[in-house]
N, C-alpha and C positions, 0 to 999 in steps of 0.2 A: 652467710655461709650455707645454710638448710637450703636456699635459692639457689646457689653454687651447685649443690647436690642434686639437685631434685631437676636442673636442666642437664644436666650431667647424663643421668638416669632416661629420662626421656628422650632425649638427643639419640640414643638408642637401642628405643622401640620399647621403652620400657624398665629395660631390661641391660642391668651391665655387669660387668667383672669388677667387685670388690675390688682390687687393684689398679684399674683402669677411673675408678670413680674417686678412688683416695690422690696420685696420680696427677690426672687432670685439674682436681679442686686445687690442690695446692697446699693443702692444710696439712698440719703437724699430725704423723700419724697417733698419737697419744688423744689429741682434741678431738682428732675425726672419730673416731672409736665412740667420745661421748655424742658427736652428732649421731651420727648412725643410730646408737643406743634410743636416743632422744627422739629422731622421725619414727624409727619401729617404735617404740612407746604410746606414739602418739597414732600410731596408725597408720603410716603413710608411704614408708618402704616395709619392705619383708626381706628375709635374707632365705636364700635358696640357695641348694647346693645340687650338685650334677658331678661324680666320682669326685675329681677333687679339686675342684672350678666351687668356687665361692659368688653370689651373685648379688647383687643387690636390685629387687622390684617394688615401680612404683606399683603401690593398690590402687584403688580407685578411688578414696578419699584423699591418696597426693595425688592424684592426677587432680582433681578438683580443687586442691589447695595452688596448686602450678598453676592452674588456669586464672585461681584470683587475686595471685602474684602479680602474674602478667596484666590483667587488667587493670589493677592498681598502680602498676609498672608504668603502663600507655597512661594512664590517667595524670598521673606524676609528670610525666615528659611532655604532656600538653600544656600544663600549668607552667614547665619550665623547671622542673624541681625532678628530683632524683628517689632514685629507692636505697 
């Protein structure tokens, strides 16, 4: 699910609409709250707001965390095996 988000977020440019990112994931909005909670915690989104547009951005430690998702991702799919 944090993987759900975070390509979500990236897909784009970074940069999406709270709404848009809960939405698209598919997740129970009660859970998503705790994900959210949980990647800003951890560093990797930030929440930004612009009047009254809610946002959710990767930083650059999720952008780095996506990238070794995805690596690990390919790497899985090569072997035949899933993430």
């Amino acid at each position: 699910m944090y993987h759900d988000v975070l390509e979500i977020i990236s897909k784009d440019g970074g940069r999406a609409r709270f709404t848009k990112v809960l939405n698209e994931s598919g997740i129970p909005y009660d859970r998503f709250l705790r994900y959210e909670e949980e990647l800003e915690r951890r560093g990797l989104i930030a929440e930004a707001r612009d009047g009254d547009a809610r946002y959710l951005e990767m930083t650059r430690e999720g952008l780095r965390f996506l990238e070794e998702l995805r690596r690990m991702e390919r790497f899985l799919k090569d072997l035949g095996l899933g993430l």
